[in-house]
ROVEX-537956 format. One record per residue (C-alpha): residue number from 1; z, x, y. Coordinates in steps of 0.5 Angstrom, whole numbers, m for minus. Layout:
# ROVEX-537956
ATOM  num      z      x      y
ATOM  NUM      Z      X      Y
...
***
This chain:
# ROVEX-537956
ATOM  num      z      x      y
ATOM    1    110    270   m333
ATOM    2    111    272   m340
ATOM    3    116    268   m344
ATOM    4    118    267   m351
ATOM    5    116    261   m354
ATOM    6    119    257   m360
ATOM    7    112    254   m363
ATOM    8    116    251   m369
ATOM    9    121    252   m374
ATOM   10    122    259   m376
ATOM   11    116    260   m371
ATOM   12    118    265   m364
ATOM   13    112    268   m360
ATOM   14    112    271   m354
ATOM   15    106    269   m349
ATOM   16    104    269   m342
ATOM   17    107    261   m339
ATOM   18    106    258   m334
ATOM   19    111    260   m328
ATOM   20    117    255   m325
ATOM   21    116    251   m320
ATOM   22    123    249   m316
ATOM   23    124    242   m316
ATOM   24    128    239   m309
ATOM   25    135    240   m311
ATOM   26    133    246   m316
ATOM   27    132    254   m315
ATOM   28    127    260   m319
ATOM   29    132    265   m322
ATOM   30    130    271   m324
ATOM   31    132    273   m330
ATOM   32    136    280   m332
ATOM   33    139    279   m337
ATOM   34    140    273   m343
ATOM   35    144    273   m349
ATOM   36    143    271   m356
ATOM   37    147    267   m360
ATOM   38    148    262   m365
ATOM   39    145    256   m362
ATOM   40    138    259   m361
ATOM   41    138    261   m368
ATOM   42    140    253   m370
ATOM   43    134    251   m365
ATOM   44    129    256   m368
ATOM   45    131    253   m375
ATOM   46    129    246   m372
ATOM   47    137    244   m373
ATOM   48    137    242   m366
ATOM   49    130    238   m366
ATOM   50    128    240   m359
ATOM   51    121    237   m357
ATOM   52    118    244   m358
ATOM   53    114    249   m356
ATOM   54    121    250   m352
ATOM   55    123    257   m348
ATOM   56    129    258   m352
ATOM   57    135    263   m346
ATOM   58    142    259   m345
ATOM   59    146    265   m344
ATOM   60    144    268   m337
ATOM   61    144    271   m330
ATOM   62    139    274   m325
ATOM   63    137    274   m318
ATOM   64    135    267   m314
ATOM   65    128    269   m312
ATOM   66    125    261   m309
ATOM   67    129    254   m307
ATOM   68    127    247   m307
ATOM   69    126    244   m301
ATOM   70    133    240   m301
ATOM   71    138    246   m303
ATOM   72    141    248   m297
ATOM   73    141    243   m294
ATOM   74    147    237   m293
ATOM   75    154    239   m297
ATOM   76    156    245   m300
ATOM   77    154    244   m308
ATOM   78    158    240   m313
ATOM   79    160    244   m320
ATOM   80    156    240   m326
ATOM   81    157    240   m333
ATOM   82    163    244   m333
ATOM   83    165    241   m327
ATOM   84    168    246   m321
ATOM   85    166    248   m314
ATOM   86    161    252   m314
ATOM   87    161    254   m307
ATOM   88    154    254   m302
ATOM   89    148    253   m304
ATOM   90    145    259   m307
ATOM   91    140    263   m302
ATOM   92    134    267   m305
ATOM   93    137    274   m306
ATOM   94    144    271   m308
ATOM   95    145    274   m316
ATOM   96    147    268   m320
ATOM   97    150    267   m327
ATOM   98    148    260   m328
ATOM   99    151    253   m333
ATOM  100    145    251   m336
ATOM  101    149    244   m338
ATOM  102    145    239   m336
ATOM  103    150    232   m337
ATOM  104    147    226   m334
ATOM  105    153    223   m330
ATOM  106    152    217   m331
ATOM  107    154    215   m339
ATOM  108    160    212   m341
ATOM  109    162    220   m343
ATOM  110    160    223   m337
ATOM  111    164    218   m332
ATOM  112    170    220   m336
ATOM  113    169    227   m334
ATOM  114    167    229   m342
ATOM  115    159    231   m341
ATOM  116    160    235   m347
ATOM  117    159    228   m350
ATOM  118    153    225   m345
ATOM  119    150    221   m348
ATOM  120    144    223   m345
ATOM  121    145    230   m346
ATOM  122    141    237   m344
ATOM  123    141    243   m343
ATOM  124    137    249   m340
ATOM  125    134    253   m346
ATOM  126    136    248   m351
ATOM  127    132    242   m349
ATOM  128    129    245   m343
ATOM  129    125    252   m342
ATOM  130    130    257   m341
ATOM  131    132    264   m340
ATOM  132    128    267   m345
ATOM  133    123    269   m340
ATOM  134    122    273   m333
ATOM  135    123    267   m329
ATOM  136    127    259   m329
ATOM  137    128    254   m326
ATOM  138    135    250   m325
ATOM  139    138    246   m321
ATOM  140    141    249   m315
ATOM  141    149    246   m317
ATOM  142    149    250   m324
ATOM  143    149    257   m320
ATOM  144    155    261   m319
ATOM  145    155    267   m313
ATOM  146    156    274   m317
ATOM  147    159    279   m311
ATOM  148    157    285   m311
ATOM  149    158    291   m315
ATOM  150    157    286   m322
ATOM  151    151    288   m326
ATOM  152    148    282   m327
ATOM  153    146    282   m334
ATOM  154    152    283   m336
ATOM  155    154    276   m333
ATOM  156    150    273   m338
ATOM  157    157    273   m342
ATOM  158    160    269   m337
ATOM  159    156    263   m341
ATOM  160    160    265   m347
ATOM  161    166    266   m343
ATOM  162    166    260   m341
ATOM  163    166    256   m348
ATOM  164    172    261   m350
ATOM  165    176    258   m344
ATOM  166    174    252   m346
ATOM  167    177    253   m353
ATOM  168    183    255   m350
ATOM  169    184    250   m345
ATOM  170    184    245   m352
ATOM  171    188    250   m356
ATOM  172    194    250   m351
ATOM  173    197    256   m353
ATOM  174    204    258   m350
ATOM  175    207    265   m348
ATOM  176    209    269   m354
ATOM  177    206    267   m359
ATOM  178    202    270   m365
ATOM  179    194    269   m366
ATOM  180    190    270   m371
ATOM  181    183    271   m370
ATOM  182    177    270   m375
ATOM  183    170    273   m374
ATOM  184    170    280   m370
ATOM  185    163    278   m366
ATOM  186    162    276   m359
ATOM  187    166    270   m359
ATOM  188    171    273   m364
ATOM  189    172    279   m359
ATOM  190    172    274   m352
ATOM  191    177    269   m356
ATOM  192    183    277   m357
ATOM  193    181    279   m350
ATOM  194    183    273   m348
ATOM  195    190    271   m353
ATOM  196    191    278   m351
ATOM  197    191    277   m342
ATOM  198    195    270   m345
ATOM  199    201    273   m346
ATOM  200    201    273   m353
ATOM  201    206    277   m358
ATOM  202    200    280   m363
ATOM  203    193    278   m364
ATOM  204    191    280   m371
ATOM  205    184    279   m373
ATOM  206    180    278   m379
ATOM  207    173    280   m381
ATOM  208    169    282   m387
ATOM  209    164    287   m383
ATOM  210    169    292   m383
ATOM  211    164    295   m378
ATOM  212    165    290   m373
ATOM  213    173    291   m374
ATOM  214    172    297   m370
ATOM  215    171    294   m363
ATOM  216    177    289   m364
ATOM  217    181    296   m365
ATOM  218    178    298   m359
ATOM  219    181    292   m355
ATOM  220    187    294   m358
ATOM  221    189    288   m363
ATOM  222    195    287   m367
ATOM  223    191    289   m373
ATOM  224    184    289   m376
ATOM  225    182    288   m383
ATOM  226    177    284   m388
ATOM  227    183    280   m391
ATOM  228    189    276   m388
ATOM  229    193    277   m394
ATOM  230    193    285   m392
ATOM  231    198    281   m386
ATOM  232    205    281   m386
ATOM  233    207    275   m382
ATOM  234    210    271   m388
ATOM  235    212    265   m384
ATOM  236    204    265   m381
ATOM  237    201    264   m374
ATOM  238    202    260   m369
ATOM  239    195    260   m367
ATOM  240    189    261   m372
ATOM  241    183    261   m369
ATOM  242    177    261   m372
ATOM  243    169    264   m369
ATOM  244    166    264   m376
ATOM  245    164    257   m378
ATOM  246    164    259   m385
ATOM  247    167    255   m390
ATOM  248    171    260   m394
ATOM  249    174    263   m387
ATOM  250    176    256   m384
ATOM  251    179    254   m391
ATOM  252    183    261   m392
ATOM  253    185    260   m384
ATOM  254    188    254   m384
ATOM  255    192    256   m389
ATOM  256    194    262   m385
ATOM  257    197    256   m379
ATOM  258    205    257   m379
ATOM  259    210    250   m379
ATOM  260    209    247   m372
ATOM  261    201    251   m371
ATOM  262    195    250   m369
ATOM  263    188    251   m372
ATOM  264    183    251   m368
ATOM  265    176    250   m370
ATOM  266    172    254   m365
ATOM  267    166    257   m370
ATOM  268    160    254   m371
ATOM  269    159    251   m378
ATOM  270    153    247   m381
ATOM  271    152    240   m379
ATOM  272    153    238   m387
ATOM  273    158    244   m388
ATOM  274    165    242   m392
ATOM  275    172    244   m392
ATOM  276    178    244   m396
ATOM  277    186    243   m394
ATOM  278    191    241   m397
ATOM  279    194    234   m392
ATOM  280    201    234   m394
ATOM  281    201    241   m391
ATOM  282    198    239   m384
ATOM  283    203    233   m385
ATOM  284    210    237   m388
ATOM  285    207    243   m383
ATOM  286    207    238   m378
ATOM  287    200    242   m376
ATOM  288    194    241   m371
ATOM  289    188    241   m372
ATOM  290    183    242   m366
ATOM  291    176    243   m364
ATOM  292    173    245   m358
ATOM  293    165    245   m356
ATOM  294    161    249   m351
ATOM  295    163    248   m343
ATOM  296    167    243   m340
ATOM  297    171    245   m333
ATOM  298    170    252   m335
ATOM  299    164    255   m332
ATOM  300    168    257   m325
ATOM  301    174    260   m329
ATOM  302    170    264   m333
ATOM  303    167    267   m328
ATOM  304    171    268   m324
ATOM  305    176    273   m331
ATOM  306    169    276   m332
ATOM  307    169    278   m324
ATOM  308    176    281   m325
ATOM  309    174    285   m332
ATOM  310    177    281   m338
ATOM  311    172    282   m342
ATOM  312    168    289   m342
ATOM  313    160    289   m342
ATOM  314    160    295   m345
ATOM  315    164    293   m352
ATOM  316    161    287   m352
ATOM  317    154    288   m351
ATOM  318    150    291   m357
ATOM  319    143    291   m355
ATOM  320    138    290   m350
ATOM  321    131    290   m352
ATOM  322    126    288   m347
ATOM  323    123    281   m348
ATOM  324    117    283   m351
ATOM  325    122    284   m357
ATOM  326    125    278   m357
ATOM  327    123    276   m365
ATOM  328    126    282   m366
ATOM  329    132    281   m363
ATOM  330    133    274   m366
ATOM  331    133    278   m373
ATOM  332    138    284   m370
ATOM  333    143    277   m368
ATOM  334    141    273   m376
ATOM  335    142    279   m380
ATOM  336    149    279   m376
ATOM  337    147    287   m373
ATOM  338    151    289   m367
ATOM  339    155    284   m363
ATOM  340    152    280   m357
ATOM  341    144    281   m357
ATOM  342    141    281   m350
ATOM  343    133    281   m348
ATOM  344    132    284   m341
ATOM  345    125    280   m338
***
């Protein structure tokens, strides 16, 4: 099968591979759509330090073409890294979108429910192949059924979607409430979508790129403009989310939390990344600080607000290239080009 192939750092082919052989408990997905996002690109600059060559793809969905001996048999499939019941085991033809978590279940983390911690921690298309390619495979309990009438590559978002709900379960927003939103990408747009079905009072967002502001506009947001300070909320917002990971957006955002706040931390910043604050405001302020990574208890929701239409593909998704264009696209989603990024094998 044809693949795209991380050799090295910096270093991306797409080459002929071996096809995946489904293990007992494991099923073959062919895959429709996969997504791009910043965690391939931190795998592509060897900040992950995976065991290369490794076929990068953990945004993605498709059809089951092949089943392992066990998957069918005996209960129905548990949830796993993000925890949840997945229904029954899937069957050859079912569309899926699938959790590429990997926990192990067994270390310290994973026996308290928090696989986002796993000692021993894995995942499709990070430490092993993933959905970069024509085919994968994964375990059978990882899949979510898709009913008909959904495009299955879209579902590829469900992924993202489903780190968004996380983040919203660690932010604990309640009703009427004022948001401000930091970054008008993929994950920025998800997270107003979000605010906006959660009841929220405004949802203002803030981007640099005045292109990308356009597309929040469009999700009909509060406000949208490159600076908050073009605002007026002086008392600030109760919830500040930002999906930037960059510094200078963090420290202006915390700025932003109102008395009584919370800032969550749902960007991506460098590992030696560092950020300023002022500690007597968070303590006079009597603000929270949060932060939230990647899936945890959420796959299922998140399918199941995509199955419902929270999020609209059509704003989201920017591009879909062919897999053969795979560095291509990689380049689209580093030069912050569109807003999600897919290859269609």
């Amino acid at each position: 099968m044809r693949a795209a192939v991380i050799t090295g750092p910096g270093e991306v082919e797409v080459t002929t591979v071996d096809d995946p052989v489904p293990g007992p408990r494991e099923v073959v997905v062919a895959v429709s759509g996969c997504g791009i996002c910043g965690t391939d690109l931190h795998i592509l600059d060897g900040e992950f330090a995976p065991a290369l060559p490794i076929v990068p793809g953990h945004e993605f969905a498709g059809e089951v073409v092949a089943v392992g001996s066990e998957v069918g048999s005996g209960d129905p499939a548990g949830g796993s890294g993000s925890g949840g019941r997945r229904g029954l085991r899937p069957a050859v033809g079912d569309q899926v979108a699938v959790d590429p978590s990997l926990p192990c279940g067994d270390c310290h983390y994973c026996r308290r429910g928090r696989f986002t911690f796993c000692e021993r921690w894995n995942a499709v298309g990070v430490s092993v192949a993933g959905a970069a390619a024509e085919y994968v495979a994964v375990p059978a309990a990882n899949c979510v059924r898709l009913p008909e009438g959904i495009r299955t590559a879209d579902a590829a978002l469900v992924e993202p979607l489903s780190c968004a709900v996380r983040g919203y379960d660690v932010l604990r927003s309640s009703l009427a409430e004022h948001y401000l939103v930091y970054g008008a990408g993929t994950m920025g747009l998800i997270m107003t979508a979000l605010a906006m079905r959660a009841g929220a009072v405004s949802v203002d967002v803030v981007d640099v790129n005045p292109a990308r502001l356009e597309a929040a506009r469009v999700l009909g947001c509060t406000g949208a403009v490159t600076d908050a300070a073009q605002l007026d909320r002086p008392r600030g917002w109760d919830a500040v989310i930002d999906c930037t990971g960059v510094v200078e957006a963090i420290e202006d955002g915390i700025t932003r939390v109102g008395k009584g706040g919370t800032f969550l931390q749902f960007g991506v910043a460098g590992e030696g990344a560092t950020a300023r604050f002022s500690p007597h405001r968070v303590y006079s302020h009597e603000i929270t600080i949060v932060g939230s990574l990647a899936v945890l208890h959420s796959f299922d929701r998140a399918a199941e607000l995509f199955v419902a239409g929270v999020v609209d593909p059509d704003l989201l998704i920017s591009d879909r290239l062919p897999l053969a264009e795979y560095p291509a696209a990689v380049q689209r989603v580093r030069a912050g080009v569109g807003r999600k990024v897919q290859v269609i094998p």
